[in-house]
C-alpha positions as CSV (number, residue, x, y, z in Angstrom):
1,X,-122.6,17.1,128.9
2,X,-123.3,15.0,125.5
3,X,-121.1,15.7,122.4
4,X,-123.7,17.7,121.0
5,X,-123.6,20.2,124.1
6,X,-120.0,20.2,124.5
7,X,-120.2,21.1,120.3
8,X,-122.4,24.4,121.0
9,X,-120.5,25.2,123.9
10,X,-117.1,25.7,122.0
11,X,-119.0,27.2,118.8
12,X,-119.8,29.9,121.5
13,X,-116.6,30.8,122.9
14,X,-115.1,30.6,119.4
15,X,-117.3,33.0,118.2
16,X,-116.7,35.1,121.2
17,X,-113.0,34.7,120.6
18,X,-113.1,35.5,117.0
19,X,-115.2,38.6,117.9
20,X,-112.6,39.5,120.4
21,X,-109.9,38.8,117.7
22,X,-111.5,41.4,115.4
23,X,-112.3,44.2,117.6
24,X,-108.7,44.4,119.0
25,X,-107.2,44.3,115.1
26,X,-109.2,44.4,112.3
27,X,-111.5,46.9,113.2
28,X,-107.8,49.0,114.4
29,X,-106.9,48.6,110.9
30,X,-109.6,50.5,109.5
31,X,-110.0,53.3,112.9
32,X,-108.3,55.6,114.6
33,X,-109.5,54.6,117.9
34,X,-108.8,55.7,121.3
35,X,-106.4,53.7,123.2
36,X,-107.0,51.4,126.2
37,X,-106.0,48.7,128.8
38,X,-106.2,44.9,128.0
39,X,-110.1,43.6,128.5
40,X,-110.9,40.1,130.0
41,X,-113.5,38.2,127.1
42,X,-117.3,38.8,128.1
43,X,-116.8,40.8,131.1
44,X,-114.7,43.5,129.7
45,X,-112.8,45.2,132.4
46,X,-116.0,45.4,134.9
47,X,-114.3,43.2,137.3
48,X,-111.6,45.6,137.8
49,X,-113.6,48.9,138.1
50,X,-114.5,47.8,142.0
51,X,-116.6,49.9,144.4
52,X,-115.6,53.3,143.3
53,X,-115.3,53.1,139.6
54,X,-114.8,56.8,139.2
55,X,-111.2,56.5,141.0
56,X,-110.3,53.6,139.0
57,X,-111.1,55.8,135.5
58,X,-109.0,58.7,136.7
59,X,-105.9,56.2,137.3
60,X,-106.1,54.8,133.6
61,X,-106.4,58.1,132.5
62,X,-102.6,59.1,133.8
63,X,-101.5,55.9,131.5
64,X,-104.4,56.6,128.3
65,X,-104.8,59.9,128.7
66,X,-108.2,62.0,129.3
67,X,-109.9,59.9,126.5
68,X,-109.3,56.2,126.1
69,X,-111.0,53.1,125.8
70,X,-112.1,50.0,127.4
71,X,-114.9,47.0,127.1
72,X,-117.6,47.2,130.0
73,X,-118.9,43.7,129.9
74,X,-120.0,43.1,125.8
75,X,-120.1,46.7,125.0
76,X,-117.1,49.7,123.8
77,X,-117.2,52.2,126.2
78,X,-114.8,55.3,125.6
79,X,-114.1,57.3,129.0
80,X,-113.7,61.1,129.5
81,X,-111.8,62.9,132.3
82,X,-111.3,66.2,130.9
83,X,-113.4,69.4,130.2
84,X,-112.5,70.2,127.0
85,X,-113.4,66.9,125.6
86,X,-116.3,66.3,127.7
87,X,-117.9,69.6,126.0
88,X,-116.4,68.6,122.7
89,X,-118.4,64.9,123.2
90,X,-121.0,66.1,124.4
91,X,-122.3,69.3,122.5
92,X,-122.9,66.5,119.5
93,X,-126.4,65.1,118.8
94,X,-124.7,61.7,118.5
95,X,-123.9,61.8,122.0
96,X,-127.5,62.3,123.4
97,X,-128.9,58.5,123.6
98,X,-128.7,56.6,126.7
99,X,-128.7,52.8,126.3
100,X,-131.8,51.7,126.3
101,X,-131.7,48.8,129.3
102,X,-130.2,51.5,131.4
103,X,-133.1,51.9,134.2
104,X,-135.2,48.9,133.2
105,X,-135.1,47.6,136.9
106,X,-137.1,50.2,137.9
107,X,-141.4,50.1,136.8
108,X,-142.1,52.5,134.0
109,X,-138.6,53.6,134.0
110,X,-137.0,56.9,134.9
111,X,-139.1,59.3,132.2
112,X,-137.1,61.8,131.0
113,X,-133.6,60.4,132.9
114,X,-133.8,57.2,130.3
115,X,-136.0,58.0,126.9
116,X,-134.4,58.9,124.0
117,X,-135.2,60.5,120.8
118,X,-138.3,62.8,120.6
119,X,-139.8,61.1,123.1
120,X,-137.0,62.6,126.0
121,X,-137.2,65.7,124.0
122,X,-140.7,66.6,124.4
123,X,-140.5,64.8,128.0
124,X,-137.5,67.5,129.1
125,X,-139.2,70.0,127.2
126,X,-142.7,70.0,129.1
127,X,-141.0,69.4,132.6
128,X,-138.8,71.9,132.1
129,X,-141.9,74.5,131.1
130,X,-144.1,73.2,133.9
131,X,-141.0,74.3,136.2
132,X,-141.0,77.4,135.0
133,X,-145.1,78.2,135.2
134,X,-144.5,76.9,138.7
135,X,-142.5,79.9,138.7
136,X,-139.6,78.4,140.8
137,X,-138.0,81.0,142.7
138,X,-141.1,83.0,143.0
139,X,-143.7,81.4,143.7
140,X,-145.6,79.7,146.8
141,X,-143.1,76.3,146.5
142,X,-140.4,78.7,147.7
143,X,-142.6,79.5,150.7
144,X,-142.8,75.9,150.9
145,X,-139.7,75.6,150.9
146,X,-138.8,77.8,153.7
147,X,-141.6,76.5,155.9
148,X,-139.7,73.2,155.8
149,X,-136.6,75.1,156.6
150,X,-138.2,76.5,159.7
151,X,-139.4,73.2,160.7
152,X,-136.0,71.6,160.3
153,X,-134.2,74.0,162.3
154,X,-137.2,73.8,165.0
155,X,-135.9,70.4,165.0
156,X,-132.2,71.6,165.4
157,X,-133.2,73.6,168.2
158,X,-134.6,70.9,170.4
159,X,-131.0,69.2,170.4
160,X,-129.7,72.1,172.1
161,X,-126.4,71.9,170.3
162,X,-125.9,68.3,171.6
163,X,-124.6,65.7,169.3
164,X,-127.2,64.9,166.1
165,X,-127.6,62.8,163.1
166,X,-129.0,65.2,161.1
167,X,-129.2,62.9,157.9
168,X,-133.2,61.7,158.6
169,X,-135.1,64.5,160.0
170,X,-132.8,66.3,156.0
171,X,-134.8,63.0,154.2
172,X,-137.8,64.1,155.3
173,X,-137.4,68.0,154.4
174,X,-136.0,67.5,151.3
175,X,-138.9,64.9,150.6
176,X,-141.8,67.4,151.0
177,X,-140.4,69.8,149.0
178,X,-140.6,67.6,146.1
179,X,-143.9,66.1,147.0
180,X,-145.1,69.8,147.3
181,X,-143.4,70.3,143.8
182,X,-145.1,67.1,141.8
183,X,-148.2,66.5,144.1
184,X,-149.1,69.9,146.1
185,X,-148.9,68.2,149.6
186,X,-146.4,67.4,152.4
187,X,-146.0,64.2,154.5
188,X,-145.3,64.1,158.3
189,X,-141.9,62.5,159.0
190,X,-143.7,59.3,160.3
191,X,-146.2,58.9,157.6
192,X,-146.6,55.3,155.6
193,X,-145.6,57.3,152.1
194,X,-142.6,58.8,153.8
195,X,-141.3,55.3,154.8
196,X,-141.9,54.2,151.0
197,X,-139.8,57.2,150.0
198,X,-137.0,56.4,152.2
199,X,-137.0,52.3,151.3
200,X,-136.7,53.7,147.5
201,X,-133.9,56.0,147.9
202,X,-132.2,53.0,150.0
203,X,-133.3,50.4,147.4
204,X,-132.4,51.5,143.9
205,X,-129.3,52.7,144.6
206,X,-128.6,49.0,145.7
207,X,-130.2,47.4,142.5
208,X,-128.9,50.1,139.9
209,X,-124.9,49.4,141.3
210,X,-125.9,45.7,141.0
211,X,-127.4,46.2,137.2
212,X,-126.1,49.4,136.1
213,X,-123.4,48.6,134.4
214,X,-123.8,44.7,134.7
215,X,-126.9,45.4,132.2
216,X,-124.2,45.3,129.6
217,X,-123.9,42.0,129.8
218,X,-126.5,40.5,128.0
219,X,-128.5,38.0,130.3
220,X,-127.0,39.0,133.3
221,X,-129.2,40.0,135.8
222,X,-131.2,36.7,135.5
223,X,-128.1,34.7,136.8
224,X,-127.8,36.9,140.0
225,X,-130.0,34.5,142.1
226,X,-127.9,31.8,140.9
227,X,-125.3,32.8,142.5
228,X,-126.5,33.5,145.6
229,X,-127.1,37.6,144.8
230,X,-130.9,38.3,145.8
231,X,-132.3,41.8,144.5
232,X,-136.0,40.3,145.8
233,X,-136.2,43.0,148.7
234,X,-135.0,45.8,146.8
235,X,-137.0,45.3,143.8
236,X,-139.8,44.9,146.2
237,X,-139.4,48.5,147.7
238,X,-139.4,49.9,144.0
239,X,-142.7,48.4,143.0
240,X,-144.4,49.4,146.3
241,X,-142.7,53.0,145.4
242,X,-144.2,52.8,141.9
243,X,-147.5,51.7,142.9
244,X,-147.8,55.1,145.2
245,X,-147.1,57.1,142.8
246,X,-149.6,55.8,140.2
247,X,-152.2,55.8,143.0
248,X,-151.4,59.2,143.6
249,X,-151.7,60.1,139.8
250,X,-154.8,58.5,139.4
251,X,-156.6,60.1,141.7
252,X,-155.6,63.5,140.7
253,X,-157.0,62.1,137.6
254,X,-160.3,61.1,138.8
255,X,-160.5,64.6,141.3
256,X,-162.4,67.5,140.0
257,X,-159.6,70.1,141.0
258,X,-158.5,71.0,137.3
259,X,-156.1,74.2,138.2
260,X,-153.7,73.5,141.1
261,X,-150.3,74.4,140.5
262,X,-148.5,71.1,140.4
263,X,-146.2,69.1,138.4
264,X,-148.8,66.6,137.9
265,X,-151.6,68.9,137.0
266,X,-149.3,70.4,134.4
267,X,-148.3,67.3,132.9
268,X,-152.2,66.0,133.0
269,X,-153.4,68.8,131.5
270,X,-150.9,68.9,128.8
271,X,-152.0,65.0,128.0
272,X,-155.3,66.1,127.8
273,X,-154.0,69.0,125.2
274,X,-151.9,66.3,123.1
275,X,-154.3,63.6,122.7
276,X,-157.0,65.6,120.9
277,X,-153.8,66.0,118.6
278,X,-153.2,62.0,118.3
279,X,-149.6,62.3,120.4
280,X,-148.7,59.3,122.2
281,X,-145.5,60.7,124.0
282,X,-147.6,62.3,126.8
283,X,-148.9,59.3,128.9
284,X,-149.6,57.6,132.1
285,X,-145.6,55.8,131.8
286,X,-144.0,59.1,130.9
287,X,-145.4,60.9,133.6
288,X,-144.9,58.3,136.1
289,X,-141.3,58.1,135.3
290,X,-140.8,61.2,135.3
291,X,-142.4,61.8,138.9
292,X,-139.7,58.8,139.3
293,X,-136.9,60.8,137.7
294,X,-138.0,63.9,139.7
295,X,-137.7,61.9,143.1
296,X,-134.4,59.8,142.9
297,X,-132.8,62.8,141.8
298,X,-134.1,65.6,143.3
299,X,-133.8,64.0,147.1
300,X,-130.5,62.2,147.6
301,X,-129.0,64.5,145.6
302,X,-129.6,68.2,147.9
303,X,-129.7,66.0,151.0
304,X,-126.5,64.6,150.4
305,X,-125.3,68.1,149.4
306,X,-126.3,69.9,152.1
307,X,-124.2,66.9,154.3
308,X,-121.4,67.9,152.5
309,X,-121.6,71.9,153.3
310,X,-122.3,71.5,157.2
311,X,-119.3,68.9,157.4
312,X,-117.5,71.0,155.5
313,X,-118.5,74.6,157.8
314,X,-117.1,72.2,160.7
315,X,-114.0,71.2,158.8
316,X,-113.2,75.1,158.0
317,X,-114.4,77.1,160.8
318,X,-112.6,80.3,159.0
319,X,-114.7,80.0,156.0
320,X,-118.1,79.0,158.1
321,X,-117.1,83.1,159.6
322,X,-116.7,84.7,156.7
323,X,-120.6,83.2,155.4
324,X,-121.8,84.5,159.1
325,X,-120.5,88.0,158.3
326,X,-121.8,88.0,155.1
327,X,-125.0,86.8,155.7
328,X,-125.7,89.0,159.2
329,X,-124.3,92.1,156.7
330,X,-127.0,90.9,154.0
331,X,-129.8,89.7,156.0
332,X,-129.5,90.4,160.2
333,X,-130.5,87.8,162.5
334,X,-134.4,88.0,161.5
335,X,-134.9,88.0,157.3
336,X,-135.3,85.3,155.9
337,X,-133.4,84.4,153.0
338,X,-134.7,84.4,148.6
339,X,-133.8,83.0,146.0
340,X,-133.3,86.8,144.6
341,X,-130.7,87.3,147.5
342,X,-128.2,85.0,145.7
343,X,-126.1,88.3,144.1
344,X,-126.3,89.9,147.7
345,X,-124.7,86.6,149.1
346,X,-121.7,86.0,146.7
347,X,-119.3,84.5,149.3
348,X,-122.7,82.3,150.6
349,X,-122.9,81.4,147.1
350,X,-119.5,80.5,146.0
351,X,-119.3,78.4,149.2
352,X,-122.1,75.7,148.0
353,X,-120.4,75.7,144.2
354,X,-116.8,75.0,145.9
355,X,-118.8,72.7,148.1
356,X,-120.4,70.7,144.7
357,X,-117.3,71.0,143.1
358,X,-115.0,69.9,146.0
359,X,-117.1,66.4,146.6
360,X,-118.5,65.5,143.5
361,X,-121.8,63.5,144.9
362,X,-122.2,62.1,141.4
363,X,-118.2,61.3,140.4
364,X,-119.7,59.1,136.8
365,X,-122.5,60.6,134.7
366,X,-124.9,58.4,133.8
367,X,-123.8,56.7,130.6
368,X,-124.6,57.9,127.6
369,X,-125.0,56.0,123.5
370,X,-123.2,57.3,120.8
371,X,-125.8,57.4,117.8
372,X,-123.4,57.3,114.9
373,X,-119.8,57.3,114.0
374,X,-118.1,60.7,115.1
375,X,-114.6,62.0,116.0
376,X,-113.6,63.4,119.3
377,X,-110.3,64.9,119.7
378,X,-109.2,62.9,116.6
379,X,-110.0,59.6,117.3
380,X,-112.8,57.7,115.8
381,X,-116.0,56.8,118.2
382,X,-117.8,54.1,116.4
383,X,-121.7,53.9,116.7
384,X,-123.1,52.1,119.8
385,X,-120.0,53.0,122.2
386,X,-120.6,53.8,125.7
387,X,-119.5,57.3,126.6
388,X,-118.8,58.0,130.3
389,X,-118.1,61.1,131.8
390,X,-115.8,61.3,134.9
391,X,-117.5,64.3,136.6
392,X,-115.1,63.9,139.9
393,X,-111.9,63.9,137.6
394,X,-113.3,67.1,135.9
395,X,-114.7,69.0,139.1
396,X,-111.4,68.2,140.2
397,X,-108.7,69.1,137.0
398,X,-105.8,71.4,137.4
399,X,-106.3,73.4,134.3
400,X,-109.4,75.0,136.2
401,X,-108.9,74.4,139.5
402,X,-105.4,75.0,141.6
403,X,-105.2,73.0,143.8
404,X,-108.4,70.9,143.7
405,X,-108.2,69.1,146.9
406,X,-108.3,72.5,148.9
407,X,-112.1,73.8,149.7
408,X,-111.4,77.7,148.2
409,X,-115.0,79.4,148.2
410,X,-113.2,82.7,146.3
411,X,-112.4,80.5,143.1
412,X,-116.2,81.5,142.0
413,X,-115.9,84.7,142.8
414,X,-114.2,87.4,140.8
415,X,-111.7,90.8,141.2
416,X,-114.5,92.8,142.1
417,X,-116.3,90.0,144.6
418,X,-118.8,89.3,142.5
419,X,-120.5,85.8,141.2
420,X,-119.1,84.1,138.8
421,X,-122.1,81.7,138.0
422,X,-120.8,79.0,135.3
423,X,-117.0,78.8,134.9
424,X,-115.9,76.4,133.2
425,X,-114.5,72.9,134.1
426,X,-117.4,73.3,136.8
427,X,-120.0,70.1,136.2
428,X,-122.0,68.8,139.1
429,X,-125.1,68.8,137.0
430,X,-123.0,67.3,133.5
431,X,-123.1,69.2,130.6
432,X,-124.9,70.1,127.3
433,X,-128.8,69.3,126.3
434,X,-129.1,66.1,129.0
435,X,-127.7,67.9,131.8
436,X,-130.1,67.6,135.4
437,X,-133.4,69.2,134.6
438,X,-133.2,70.0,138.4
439,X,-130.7,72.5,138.5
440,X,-132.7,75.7,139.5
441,X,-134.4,74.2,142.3
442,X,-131.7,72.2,144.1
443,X,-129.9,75.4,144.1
444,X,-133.0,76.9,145.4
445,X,-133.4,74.4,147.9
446,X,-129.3,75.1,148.9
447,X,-129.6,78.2,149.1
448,X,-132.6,78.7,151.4
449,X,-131.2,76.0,153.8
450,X,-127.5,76.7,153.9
451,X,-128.1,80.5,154.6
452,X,-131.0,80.1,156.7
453,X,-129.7,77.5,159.0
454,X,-126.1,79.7,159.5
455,X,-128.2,82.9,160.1
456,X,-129.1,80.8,163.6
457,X,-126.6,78.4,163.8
458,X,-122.9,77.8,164.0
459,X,-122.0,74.2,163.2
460,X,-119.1,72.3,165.0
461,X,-117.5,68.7,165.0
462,X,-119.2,66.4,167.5
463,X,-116.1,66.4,169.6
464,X,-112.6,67.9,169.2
465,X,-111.2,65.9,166.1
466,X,-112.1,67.0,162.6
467,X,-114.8,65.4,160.7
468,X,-114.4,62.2,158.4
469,X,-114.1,63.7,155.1
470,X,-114.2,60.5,153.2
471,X,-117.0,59.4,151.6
472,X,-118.7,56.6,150.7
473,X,-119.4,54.9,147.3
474,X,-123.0,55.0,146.5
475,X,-125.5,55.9,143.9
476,X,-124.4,59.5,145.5
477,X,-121.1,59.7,147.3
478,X,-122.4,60.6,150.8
479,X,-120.6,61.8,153.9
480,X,-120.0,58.5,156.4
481,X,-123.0,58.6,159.1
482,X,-121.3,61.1,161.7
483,X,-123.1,63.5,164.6
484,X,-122.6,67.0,164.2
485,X,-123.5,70.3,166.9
486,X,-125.6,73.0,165.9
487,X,-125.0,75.7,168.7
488,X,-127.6,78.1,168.8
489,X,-126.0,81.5,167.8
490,X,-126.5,84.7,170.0
């Protein structure tokens, strides 16, 4: 290194120090900000977070309180663990942004998941009214939907209650029902596009926990193969994923069908609509990413739920009886479950909203931008901080929940037995305007296969100890790959 090198190398880190320098007291001077742990220069406190970053936020919290602060690599995050806050946070327009390199590992991003602005405004707001002209809940996708059903527990059946990894034949379910959704057609569990699915939902998981929250260090991800950390194969898997999908799109383009009912149709017809208006926000990218958006989280997610509720019905045998009674009372051995059933099946009910609420598949919200100065709970949240919700620490928080760590189907019901819908401190899906777009039919989708599969099934440990209850750290926090028996009931 020449003197001139050596030179621009300690201008850096002086100026990286004297930033430092300032954030931690001037800027204290002038703000009330939230308080926080020490942070390590340019990476923040990323390095401590490790594999299950959630767990680490809820332990600062007992030393900070349920909002505090802390660097994640170059950028102010503040971190929430508390419901009151969290709605206080996020009920303010300031609070809607995400940061803007959030999902750019993945082609044409993740739609309505990463835009901001008007343009994630009018994205939610079409997808959501396509949704409901599909007419979810009472239209032929929930026929769909149930025709998968039946085919998955045809596939149950021919175990003949012997041990079974039930987790790929659930992929491939949960796959066609959102296929059916977005394109109108379903995929046989050995078909090419099925196999593309699958290597995307293994795939960007990988690469998002390996850029998520990296990305906040500017320049980052371009050092990875440097040191030795290949994303080749992964990124691979989500162009091959991305070039399906626009295949798929353009020949529903090109088709002469004009009036199928499909997510695709909708939003094609509605570009059509806009650009005789001039509109730019409806286009090929949008749509893509949201078809994108719809997949990643509309598959992992219910699949990885509905793990969750059979381990669970084979953890707590009492409460798998007490869905059996209520669902042979509701529906005998022969009708098949509705969505409309749902207030007939309040027990059935409350037992996948304890199940969401008791495993938090998605313990971290995805992280959000503050837009402006604001105030939360009296502290000052300057413009451009991070704001991350811990989902888990909520789902999980005293206040709302006695004893959190116990599975208790009856806390969603109330005196009378009935359905109590939304309570609060309950957040699987977050909370406010950027909450999951897919809310009504993953419960659709839980509903239909939970009740439908214990109408014909009880569900038991693969041998005599209990199941494995801990899960693993992932894009979703999934059960650990275990076999379970589904004996035919009588």
């Amino acid at each position: 290194m020449d003197s001139s090198e050596y030179f621009s190398y300690c201008a850096a880190i002086g100026i990286v120090v004297l930033f430092i320098i300032y954030q931690l007291t001037y800027s204290k001077k002038k703000l009330k900000l939230p308080p926080g742990p020490f942070n390590l220069p340019i990476v923040g406190y990323l390095p401590f977070l490790g594999n299950k970053p959630n767990e680490k936020f809820e332990e600062l919290s007992k030393k900070y309180g349920n909002i505090y602060r802390l660097r994640l690599g170059m950028s102010w995050a503040v971190i929430i663990t508390d419901f009151e806050t969290l709605k206080e946070t996020f009920s303010k327009s300031a609070t809607l942004d995400k940061p803007s390199k959030l999902f750019d590992m993945m082609p044409d991003g993740l739609g309505l998941t990463s835009l901001n602005g008007k343009e994630w405004s009018e994205q939610r707001k079409i997808t959501m009214k396509i949704m409901h002209e599909l007419g979810l809940g009472k239209s032929k996708w929930q026929e769909g939907v149930q025709d998968e059903v039946d085919a998955f527990m045809r596939q149950l059946e021919k175990q003949r209650g012997e041990p079974y990894n039930v987790k790929p034949a659930l992929i491939a379910s949960i796959c066609n029902n959102v296929f059916s959704l977005i394109f109108g057609y379903n995929l046989t569990p050995d078909h090419p596009k099925m196999t593309i699915i699958r290597n995307l939902l293994i795939s960007f998981p990988e690469v998002f926990r390996q850029t998520g929250l990296l990305c906040l260090i500017p320049g980052i991800v371009g050092y990875f193969q440097k040191i030795g950390i290949s994303l080749e194969p992964h990124i691979k898997d989500t162009l091959i994923a991305n070039r399906l999908i626009r295949e798929d799109v353009e020949n529903r383009k090109n088709d002469d069908v004009t009036d199928d009912i499909t997510y695709v149709r909708g939003y094609l017809n509605k570009m059509r609509e806009e650009k005789l208006k001039g509109s730019s926000s409806y286009n090929d990218t949008n749509l893509i990413g949201n078809i994108q958006s719809l997949i990643l989280g509309g598959i992992d997610t219910t699949m990885t739920t509905l793990l969750w509720l059979f381990f669970a019905m084979a953890s707590y045998p009492k409460i798998q009886q007490k869905v059996f009674e209520e669902v042979d009372d509701v529906l005998g051995k022969s009708d098949k479950p509705q969505w409309a059933n749902r207030a007939q099946l309040p027990y059935t009910f409350a037992t996948i909203m304890e199940c969401m609420r008791w495993r938090t598949i998605v313990p971290v919200n995805f992280q959000r931008k503050t837009t402006e100065d604001i105030k939360v709970r009296g502290y000052d949240i300057p413009k451009n901080t991070i704001i991350i919700a811990v989902l888990s620490a909520i789902n999980n928080e005293s206040k709302y929940w006695k004893t959190p760590e116990k599975f208790i189907p009856e806390r969603f019901l109330n005196e009378d037995g009935a359905l109590v819908t939304k309570p609060e401190g309950w957040v699987p899906f977050s909370y406010g305007k950027r909450s999951c777009p897919g809310e009504v039919p993953a419960m659709i989708e839980l509903l239909l296969y939970f009740t439908s599969i214990i109408q014909k099934f009880t569900i038991l440990p693969e041998a005599q100890q209990q199941p494995d209850l801990d899960g693993l750290p992932h894009f979703v926090v999934c059960p650990k790959i275990q076999k379970l028996r589904f004996i035919p009931r009588t």
